[in-house]
C-alpha positions as CSV (number, residue, x, y, z in Angstrom):
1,X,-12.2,-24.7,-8.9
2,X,-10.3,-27.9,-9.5
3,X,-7.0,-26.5,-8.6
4,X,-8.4,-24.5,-5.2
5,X,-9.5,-27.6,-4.0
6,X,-6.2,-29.4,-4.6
7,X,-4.3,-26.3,-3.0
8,X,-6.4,-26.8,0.0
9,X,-6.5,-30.1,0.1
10,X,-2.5,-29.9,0.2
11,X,-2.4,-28.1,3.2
12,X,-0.3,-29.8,5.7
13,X,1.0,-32.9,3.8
14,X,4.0,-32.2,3.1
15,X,5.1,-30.1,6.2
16,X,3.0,-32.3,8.4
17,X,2.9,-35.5,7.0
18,X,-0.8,-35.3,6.9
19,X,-3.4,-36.8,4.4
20,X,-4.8,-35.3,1.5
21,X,-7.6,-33.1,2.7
22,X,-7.3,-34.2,6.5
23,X,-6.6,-31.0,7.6
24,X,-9.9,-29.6,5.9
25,X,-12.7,-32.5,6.2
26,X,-11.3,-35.3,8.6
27,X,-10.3,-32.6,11.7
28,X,-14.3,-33.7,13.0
29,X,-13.3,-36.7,14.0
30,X,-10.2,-36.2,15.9
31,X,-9.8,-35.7,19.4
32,X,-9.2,-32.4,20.5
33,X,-5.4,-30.9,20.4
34,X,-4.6,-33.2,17.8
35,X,-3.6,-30.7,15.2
36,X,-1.3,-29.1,18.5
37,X,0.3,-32.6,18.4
38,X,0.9,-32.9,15.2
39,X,2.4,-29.3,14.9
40,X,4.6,-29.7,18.0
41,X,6.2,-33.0,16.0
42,X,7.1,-30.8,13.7
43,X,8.7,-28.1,15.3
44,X,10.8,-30.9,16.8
45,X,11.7,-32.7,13.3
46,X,12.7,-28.8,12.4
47,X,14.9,-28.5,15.4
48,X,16.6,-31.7,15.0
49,X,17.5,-31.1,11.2
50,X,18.9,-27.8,11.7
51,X,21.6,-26.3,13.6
52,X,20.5,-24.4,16.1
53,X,23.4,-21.4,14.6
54,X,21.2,-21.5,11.6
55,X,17.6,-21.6,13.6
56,X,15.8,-18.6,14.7
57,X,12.2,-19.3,16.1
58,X,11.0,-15.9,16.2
59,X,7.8,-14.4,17.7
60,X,6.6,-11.8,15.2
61,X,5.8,-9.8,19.1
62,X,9.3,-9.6,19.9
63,X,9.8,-7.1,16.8
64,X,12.7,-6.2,14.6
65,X,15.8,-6.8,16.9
66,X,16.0,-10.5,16.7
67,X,15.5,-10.8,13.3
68,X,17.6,-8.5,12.2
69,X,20.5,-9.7,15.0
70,X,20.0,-13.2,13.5
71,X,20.3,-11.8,9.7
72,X,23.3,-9.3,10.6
73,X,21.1,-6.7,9.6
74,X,20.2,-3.4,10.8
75,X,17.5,-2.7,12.7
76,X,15.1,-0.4,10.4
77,X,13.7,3.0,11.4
78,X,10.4,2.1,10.8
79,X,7.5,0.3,12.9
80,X,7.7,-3.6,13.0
81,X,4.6,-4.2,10.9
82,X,1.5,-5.9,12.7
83,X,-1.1,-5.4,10.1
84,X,-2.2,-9.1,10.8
85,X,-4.1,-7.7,14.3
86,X,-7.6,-9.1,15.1
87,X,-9.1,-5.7,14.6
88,X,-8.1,-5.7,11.1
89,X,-10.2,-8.8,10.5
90,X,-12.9,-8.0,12.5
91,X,-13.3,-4.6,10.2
92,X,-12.6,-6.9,7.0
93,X,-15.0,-9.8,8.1
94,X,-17.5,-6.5,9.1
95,X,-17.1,-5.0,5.5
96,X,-17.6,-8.7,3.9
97,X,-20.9,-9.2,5.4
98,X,-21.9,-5.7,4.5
99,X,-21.3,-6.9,0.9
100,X,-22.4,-10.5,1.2
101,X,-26.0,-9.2,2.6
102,X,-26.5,-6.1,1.4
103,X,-28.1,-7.6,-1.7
104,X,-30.9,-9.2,-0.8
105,X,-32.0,-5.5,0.3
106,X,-31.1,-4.5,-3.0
107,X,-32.3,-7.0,-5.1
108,X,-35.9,-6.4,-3.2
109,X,-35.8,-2.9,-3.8
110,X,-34.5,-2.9,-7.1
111,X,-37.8,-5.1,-8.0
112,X,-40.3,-2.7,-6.7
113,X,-38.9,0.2,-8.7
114,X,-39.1,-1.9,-11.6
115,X,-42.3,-2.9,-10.4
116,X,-44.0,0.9,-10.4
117,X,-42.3,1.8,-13.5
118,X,-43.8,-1.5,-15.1
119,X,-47.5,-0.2,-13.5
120,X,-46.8,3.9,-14.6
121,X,-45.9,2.2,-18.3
122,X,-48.4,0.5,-18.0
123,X,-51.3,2.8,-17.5
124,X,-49.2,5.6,-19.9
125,X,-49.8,2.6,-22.9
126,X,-53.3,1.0,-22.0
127,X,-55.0,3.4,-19.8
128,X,-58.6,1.9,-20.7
129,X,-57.8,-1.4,-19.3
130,X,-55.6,-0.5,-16.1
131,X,-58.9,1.6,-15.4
132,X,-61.1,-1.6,-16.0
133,X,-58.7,-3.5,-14.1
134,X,-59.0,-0.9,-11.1
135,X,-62.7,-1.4,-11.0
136,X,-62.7,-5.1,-11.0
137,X,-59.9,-5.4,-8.2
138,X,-62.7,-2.9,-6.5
139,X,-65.5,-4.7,-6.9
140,X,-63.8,-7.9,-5.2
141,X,-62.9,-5.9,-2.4
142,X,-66.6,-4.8,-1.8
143,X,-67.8,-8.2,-2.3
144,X,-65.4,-9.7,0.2
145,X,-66.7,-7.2,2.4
């Protein structure tokens, strides 16, 4: 766990200049757009340390053409791939809840079958006493009454 929260925590330092962890815990307290600023410095810096002949800033909309034109390449037969869309993670952040929650249904039913099989193994072992016990619960029930 020691090393996820370091990798975290290193998000944005050295790219951004930012402090260890700011980007996860100190982002409360800063005014809004902040980490636009801070990202808009950077594409700057970028521009200004490298040639603009050796810079593409690519949309991943635009597809494969500029990419390719910029690496000499061929453009490819196949789709540009998108599998990054917000459906994708809505049907991934769907199926993680189904996991995350469905256990507490589980758990719940899973005790009440062990439950009755406790109560059948019960009675098949001591049926004397589960039939004393019947007619004490019974009896409380017509007193109550």
């Amino acid at each position: 766990w020691r090393e996820m929260r370091e990798l975290r925590c290193s998000y944005g330092v050295r790219s951004f200049g930012l402090q260890p962890c700011e980007m996860l815990n100190a982002y409360r307290s800063k005014p809004d757009g902040w980490l636009e600023d801070i990202y808009e410095k950077h594409v700057a810096s970028v521009r200004g340390k490298v040639a603009p002949e050796r810079l593409l800033e690519f949309n991943v909309k635009d597809g494969w053409e500029p990419l390719c034109e910029f690496l000499g390449l061929p453009v490819p037969d196949i789709p540009f791939p998108n599998i990054n869309d917000s459906s994708l993670f809505i049907q991934f952040r769907r199926a993680w809840q189904f996991i995350v929650y469905s256990w507490i249904p589980l758990c719940a039913l899973l005790c009440w079958i062990i439950w009755r099989l406790l109560q059948r193994i019960m009675k098949m072992l001591f049926p004397a006493s589960m039939k004393r016990q019947a007619e004490i619960n019974n009896n409380n029930k017509v007193k109550s009454l």
